[in-house]
C-alpha atoms as one frame of an Amber mdcrd trajectory, in Angstrom:
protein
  16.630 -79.743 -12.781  14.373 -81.949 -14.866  17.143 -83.832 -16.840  16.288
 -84.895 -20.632  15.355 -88.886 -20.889  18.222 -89.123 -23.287  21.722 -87.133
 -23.085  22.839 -85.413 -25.692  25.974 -87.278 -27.855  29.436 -86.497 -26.929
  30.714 -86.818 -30.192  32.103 -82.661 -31.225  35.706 -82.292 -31.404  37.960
 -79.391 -31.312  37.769 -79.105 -35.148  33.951 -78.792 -35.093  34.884 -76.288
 -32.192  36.783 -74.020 -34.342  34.283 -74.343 -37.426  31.508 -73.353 -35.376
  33.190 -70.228 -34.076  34.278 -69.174 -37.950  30.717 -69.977 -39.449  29.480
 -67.958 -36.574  31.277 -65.179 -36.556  32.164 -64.543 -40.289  29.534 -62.845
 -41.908  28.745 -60.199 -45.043  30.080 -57.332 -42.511  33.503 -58.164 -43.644
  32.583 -58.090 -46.882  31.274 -54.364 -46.371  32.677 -52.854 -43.248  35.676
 -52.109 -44.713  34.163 -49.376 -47.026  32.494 -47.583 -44.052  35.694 -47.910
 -42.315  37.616 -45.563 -44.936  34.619 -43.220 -45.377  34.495 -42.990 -41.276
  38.485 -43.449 -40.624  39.761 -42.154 -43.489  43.261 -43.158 -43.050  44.455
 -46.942 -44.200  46.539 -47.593 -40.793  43.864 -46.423 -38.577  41.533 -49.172
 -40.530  44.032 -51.886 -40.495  44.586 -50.866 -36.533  40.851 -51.103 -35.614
  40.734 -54.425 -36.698  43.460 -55.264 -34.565  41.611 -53.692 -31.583  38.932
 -55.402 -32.406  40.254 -59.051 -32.746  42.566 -58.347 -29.186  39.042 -56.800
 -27.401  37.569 -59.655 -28.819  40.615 -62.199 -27.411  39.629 -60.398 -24.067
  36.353 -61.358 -23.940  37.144 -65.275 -25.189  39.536 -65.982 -22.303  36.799
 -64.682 -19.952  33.912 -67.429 -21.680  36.341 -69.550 -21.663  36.896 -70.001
 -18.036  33.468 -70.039 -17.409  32.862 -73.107 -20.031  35.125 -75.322 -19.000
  34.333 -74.493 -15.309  30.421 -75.046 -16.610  30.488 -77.394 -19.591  26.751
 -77.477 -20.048  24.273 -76.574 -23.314  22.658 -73.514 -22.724  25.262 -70.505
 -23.634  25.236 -67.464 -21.815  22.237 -69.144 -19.648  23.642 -71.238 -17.878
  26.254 -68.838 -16.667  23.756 -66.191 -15.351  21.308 -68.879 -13.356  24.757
 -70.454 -11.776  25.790 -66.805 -11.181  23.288 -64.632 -10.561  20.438 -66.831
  -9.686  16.785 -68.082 -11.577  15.686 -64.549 -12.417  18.123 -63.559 -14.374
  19.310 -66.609 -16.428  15.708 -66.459 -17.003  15.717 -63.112 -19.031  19.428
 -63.672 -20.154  18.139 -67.129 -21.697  14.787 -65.707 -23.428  16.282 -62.770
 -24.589  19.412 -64.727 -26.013  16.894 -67.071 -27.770  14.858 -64.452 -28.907
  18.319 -62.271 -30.315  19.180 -65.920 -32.192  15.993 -66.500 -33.573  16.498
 -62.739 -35.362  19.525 -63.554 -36.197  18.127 -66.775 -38.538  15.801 -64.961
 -39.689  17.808 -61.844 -40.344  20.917 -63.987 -42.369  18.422 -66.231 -44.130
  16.327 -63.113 -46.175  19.443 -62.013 -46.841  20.815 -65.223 -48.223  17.729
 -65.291 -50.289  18.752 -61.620 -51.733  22.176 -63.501 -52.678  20.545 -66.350
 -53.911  18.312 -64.195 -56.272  21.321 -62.244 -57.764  22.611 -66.038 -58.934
  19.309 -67.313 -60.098  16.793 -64.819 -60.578  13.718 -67.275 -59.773  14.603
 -66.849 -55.985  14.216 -63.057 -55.952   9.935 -63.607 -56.973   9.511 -64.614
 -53.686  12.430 -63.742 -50.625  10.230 -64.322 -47.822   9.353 -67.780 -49.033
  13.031 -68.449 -50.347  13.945 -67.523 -46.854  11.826 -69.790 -45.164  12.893
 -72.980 -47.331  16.347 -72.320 -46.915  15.530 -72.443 -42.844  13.143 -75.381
 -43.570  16.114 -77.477 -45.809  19.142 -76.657 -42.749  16.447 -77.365 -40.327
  15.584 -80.619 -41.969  19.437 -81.420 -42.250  19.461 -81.062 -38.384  16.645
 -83.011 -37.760  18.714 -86.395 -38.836  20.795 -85.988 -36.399  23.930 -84.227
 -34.856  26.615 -86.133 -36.976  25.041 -84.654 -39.786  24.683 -81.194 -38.490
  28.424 -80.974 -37.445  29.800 -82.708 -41.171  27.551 -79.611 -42.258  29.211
 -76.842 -40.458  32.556 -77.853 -40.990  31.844 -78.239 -44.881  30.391 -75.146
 -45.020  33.166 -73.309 -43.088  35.785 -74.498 -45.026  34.131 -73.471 -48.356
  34.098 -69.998 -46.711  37.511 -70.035 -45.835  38.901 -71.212 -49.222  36.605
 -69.007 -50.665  38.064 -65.992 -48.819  41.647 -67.278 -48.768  41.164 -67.125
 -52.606  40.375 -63.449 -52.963  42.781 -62.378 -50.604  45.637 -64.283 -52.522
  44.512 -63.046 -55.712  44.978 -59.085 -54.081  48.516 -60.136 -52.464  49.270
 -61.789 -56.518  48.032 -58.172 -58.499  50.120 -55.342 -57.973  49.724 -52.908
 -55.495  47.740 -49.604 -56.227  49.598 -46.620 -55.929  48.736 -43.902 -52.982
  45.919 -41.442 -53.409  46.904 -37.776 -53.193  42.790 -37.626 -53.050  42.389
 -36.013 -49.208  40.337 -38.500 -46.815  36.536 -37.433 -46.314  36.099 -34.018
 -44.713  33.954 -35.965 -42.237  36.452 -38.614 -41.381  38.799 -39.333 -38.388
  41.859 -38.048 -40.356  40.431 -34.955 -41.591  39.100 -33.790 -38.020  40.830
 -31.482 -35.290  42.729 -33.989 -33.060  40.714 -34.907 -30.258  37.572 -32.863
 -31.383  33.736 -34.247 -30.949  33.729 -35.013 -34.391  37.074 -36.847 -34.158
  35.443 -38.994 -31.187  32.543 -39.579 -32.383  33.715 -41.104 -35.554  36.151
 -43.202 -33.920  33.595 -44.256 -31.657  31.540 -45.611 -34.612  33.935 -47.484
 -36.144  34.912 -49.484 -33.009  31.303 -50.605 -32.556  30.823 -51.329 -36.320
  34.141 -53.378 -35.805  33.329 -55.215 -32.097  30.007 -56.043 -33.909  31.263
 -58.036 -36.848  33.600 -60.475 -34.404  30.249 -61.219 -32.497  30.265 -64.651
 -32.722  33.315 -66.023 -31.357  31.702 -67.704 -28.330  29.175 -69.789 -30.806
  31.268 -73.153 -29.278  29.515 -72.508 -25.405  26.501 -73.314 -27.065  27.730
 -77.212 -27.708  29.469 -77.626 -24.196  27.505 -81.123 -23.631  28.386 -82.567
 -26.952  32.076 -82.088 -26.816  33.856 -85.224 -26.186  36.688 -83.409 -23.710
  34.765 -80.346 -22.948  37.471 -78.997 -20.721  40.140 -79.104 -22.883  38.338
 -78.538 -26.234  35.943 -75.824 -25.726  39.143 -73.298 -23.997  40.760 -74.437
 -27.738  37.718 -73.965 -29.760  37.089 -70.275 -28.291  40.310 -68.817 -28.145
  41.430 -70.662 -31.191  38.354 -69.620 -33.217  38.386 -65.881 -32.269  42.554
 -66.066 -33.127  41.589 -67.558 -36.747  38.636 -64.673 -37.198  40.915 -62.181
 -36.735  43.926 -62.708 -38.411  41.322 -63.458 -41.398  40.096 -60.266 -40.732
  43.192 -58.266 -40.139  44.384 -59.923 -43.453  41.444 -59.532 -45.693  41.518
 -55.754 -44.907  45.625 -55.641 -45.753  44.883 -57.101 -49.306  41.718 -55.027
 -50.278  43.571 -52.072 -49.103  46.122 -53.168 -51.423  44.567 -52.890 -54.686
  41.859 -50.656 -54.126  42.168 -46.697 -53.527  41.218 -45.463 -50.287  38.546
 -43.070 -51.901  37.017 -45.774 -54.018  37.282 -47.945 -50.828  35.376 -45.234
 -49.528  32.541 -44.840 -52.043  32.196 -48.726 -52.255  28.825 -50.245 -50.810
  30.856 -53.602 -51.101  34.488 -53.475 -51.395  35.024 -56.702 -51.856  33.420
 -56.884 -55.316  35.356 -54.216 -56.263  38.706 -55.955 -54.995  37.293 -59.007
 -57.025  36.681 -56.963 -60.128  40.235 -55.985 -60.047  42.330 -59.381 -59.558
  39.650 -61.588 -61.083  38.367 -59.062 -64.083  36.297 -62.698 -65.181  34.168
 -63.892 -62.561  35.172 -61.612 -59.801  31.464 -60.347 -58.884  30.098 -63.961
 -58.945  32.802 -65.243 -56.658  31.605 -62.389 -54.163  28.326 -62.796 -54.374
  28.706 -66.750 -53.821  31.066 -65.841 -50.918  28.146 -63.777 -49.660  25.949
 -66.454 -50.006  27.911 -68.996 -48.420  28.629 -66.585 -44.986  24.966 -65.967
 -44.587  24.532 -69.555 -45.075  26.620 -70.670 -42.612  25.645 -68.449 -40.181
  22.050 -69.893 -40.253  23.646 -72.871 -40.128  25.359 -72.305 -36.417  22.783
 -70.833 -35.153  20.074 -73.352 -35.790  22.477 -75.540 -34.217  23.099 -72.994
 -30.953  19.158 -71.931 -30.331  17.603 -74.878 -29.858  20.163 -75.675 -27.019
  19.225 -72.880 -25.117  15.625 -73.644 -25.055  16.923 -77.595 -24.082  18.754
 -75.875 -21.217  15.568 -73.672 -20.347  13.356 -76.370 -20.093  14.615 -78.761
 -18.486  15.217 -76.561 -15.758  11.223 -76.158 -15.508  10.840 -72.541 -17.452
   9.526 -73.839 -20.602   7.869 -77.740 -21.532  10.012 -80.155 -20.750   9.462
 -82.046 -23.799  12.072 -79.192 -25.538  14.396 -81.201 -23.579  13.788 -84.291
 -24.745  16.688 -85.223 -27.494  16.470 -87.760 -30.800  18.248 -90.729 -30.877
  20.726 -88.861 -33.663  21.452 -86.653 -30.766  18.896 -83.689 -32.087  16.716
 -81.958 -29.455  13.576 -81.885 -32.222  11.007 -80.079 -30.327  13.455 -76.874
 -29.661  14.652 -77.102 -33.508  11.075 -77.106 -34.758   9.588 -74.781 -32.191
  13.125 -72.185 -33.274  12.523 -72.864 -36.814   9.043 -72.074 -36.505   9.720
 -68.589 -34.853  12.474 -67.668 -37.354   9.976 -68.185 -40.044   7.002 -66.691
 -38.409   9.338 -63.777 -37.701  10.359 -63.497 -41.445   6.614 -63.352 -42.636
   5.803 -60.574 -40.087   5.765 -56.893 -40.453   8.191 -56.570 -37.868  10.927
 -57.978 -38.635  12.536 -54.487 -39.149  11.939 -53.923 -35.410  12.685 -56.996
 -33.819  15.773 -56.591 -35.404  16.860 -53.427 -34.090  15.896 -54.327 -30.647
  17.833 -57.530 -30.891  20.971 -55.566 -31.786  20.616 -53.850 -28.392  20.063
 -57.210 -26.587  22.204 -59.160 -27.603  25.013 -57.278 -25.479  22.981 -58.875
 -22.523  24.716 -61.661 -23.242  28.053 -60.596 -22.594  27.474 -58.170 -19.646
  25.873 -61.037 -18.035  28.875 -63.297 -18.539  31.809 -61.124 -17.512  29.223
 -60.327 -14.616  29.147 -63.783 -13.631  32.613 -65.001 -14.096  33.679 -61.470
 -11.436  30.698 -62.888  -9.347  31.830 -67.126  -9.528  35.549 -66.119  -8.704
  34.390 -64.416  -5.472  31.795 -66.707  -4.588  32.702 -70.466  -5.506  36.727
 -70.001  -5.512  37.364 -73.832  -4.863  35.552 -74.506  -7.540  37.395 -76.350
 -10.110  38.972 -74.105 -13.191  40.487 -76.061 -15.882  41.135 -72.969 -17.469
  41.466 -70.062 -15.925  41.236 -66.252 -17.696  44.400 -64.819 -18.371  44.715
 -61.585 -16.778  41.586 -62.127 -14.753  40.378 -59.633 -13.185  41.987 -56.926
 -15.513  40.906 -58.595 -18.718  37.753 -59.125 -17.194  36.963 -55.540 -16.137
  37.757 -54.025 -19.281  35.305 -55.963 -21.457  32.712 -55.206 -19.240  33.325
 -51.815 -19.334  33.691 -51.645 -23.418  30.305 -53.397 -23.609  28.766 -50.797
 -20.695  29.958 -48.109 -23.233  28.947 -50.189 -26.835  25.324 -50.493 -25.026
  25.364 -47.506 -23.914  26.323 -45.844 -27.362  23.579 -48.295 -29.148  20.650
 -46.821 -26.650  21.730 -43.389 -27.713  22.215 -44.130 -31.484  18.322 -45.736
 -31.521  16.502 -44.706 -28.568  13.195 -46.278 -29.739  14.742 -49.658 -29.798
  16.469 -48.967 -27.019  13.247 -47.782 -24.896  11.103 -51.205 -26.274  14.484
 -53.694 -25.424  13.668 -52.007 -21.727  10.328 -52.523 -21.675  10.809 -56.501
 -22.734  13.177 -56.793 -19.936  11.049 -55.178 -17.305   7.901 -57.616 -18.882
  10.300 -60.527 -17.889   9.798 -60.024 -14.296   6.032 -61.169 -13.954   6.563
 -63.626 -16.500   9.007 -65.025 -14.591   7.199 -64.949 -11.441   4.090 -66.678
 -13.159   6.347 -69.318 -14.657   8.373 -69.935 -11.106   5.277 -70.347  -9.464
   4.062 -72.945 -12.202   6.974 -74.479 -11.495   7.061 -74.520  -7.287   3.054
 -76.195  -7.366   4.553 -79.105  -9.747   7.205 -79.443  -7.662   5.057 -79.481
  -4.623   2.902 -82.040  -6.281   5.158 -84.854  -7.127   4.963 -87.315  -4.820
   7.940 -87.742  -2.671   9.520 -91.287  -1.992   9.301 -93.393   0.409  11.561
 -93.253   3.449  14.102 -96.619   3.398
């Protein structure tokens, strides 16, 4: 492993940790979701028990990672867990295509910030592409002075989120409490369906992966693992702790917009949390929201800008793509893997297929954690002396059942999109001679170093 000619700075602490994992996870879904939730569940109690399913599925899946990063407290994510588990090959395609997934997502959360952006100053709204691409340009040129900087940033930005939300919910818990709809849920809802029936299924079945998919996130401190000063004891913290936090936020949020808002104008509402806003902040309410908006997609291009050049440090320096994206700044920023991610996010945003790259990221990106549950089953058998700081609670249980739930989630996302689906194949399966190319690259420069000189 080609190592970088200066280490990254141990400097993160556990409250970086859990800021990380909030700006990372928290997004506009829970903004929206819980409008799709009432039109799909149609009951109040089912919706406030999804999200509880969600956050303890979720909890599942954190106690897994979390064994595996302190056991392997390196930068990389979800890489370096497949190559130690499963060997070159696959932490090869688990790296690229997690890169690749995080590059969309930039992309993705910064034309949408510019949509926010536009609705608060109308100038922006001329041009989103090019909005888009100097909000990635200003966050990337934050990062580029260094990792101090970059971590002040995301903790700033998470705890405006935070406040932000902790303000609307307290304003719903402060008005008083809407009185109960005699309106009948949705004829196409889970409530209003024979027991049991397809229909029934199929709707809960939707709502679970529109729930699972707005904790993704939780995991964002793995990422970091090199730059924590006590990455044993912090990064544990930092998951567990940060996917705790997300979901009582979310479990909450959801108890005080179902508190002042109808379940059938829940329903009907493209955004429920204006409309909660509207109704405990008559002045103001819609511009909080919108700012709120703003601020999530913010901080989620934030995080990530932070987490995807650390997988391409990981990648090359283990000799599968130039080893100069190892190399890191004296600020503690690796600069050629920020400028060549930057660079894609942007070239991605001024393509005409964005649209698709999109899609096909939302069915890799459960790669990710197949391949880590995968390798923590496969580590326990194989390298059982190895130290554990932490170990999964439940393990193998816990373990076992997340893997299954995201078998099922990627199976349900193939069938739901088939296309995207069939072309996420066919990237995987053009990984293989890639690879091979790329491994042999790497064998012949191995080959001809020149070895030293016997004592």
């Amino acid at each position: 492993m080609i190592q970088p000619a200066r280490p990254l700075r141990r400097i993160l602490g556990l409250g970086f940790g859990l800021a990380i994992a909030f700006g990372g996870t928290v997004g506009v879904g829970i903004l929206r979701l819980p409008g799709t939730l009432a039109a799909t569940l149609g009951d109040s109690r089912l919706i406030v028990l999804f999200w509880i399913l969600g956050g303890v599925y979720s909890l599942l899946g954190a106690v897994a990672v979390a064994e595996l990063a302190a056991m392997l407290p390196e930068a990389g994510g979800f890489y370096v867990y497949a190559r130690r588990a499963l060997g070159n090959g696959p932490g090869f395609v688990v790296g690229w295509s997690d890169w690749v997934n995080l590059v969309a997502t930039i992309a993705y959360a910064a034309l949408t910030a510019a949509v926010f952006l536009g609705t608060l100053w109308p100038p922006a709204a001329a041009a989103p592409r090019v909005t888009a691409i100097a909000m990635i340009a200003l966050f990337t040129a934050f990062h580029w002075g260094g990792l101090r900087i970059g971590s002040t940033l995301t903790s700033a930005i998470s705890l405006c989120v935070g406040l932000m939300l902790m303000v609307l919910v307290g304003g719903c818990f402060l008005s008083a409490p809407v009185a109960a709809s005699a309106v009948p849920p949705p004829a196409t809802s889970a409530a209003a369906l024979p027991l049991m029936s397809l229909g029934m299924v199929a709707a809960l079945v939707t709502a679970l992966r529109a729930v699972f998919l707005t904790y993704d996130g939780w995991y964002s401190p793995i990422y970091m693992a090199e730059e924590s000063t006590q990455p044993t004891l912090t990064l544990p913290r930092a998951i567990i702790g940060g996917t705790v936090l997300v979901a009582a936020m979310y479990v909450i949020f959801n108890i005080a917009i179902l508190r002042v808002l109808p379940l059938p104008v829940l329903a009907a509402s493209a955004l429920p949390a204006a409309e909660a806003a509207r109704v405990v902040l008559p002045r103001g309410g819609a511009e909080l929201v919108t700012v709120i908006s703003l601020m999530t997609v913010l901080s989620l291009v934030n995080a990530t800008l932070l987490m995807a050049p650390r997988v391409l440090l990981a990648i090359g320096r283990d000799g599968f793509f130039t080893r100069k994206a190892a190399l890191v700044s004296a600020g503690g920023t690796p600069r050629v893997a920020l400028g060549v991610t930057s660079a894609a996010a942007a070239a991605l945003i001024m393509s005409g297929t964005f649209d698709e790259i999109i899609a096909i990221a939302v069915v890799l990106f459960l790669l990710n954690y197949v391949s880590a549950y995968t390798a923590l089953i496969v580590l326990r058998r194989r390298e059982p002396a190895t130290p554990r700081p932490y170990r999964a609670f439940g393990y193998p249980y816990t373990t076992v059942i997340v893997l299954l739930g995201c078998v099922l989630l990627w199976i349900a996302a193939i069938m739901e999109d088939q296309r995207s689906g069939l072309f996420a194949g066919l990237l995987l399966i053009a990984c293989a001679p890639l690879y091979a190319w790329i491994a042999r690259r790497r064998r012949l420069k191995e080959t001809a170093l020149p070895k030293p000189a016997p004592p």
